[in-house]
N, C-alpha and C positions, 0 to 999 in steps of 0.2 A: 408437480408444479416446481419451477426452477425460481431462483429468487438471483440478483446481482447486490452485491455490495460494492460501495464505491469509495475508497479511504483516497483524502484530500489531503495534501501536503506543500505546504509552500517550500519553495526553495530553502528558506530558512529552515523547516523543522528539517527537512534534508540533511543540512549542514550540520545540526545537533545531533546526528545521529551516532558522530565518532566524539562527543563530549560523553564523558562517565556518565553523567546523570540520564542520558540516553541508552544508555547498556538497560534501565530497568526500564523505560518504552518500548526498544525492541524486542527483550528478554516477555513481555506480556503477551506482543504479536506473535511470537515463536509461541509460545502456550496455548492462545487462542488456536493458531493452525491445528496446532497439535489436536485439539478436542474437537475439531472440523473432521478433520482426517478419520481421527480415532473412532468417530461416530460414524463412518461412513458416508457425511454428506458434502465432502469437498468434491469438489466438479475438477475446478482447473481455475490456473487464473496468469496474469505475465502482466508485470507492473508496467507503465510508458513511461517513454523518454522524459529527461530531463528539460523541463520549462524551456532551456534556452534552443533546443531544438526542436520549439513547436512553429506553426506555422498557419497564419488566420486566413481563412479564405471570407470573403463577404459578398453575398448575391446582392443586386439591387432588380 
């Protein structure tokens, strides 16, 4: 059984990512992978584009 996770970011946390106090949010995510990896059960994964190039489609 395979599972997704979906990590939710608004532009702003984006933006805090090159403030210090960000070095220890990313510095966690790096850790996290780390023990993904190391257990063997990282799959794969490729982050999407930035908010300002998304694009809304709506059926009626």
């Amino acid at each position: 059984m395979r599972y997704i996770m979906v990590v939710y970011e608004t532009p702003a946390d984006i933006d805090r990512r090159d403030d210090p106090a960000g070095e220890q949010y990313i510095a966690a995510w790096r850790a996290y992978y780390k023990a993904l990896e190391e257990a063997g059960v990282y799959v794969g994964g490729a982050p999407l584009k930035q908010a300002a190039t998304a694009t809304t489609v709506r059926l009626r």
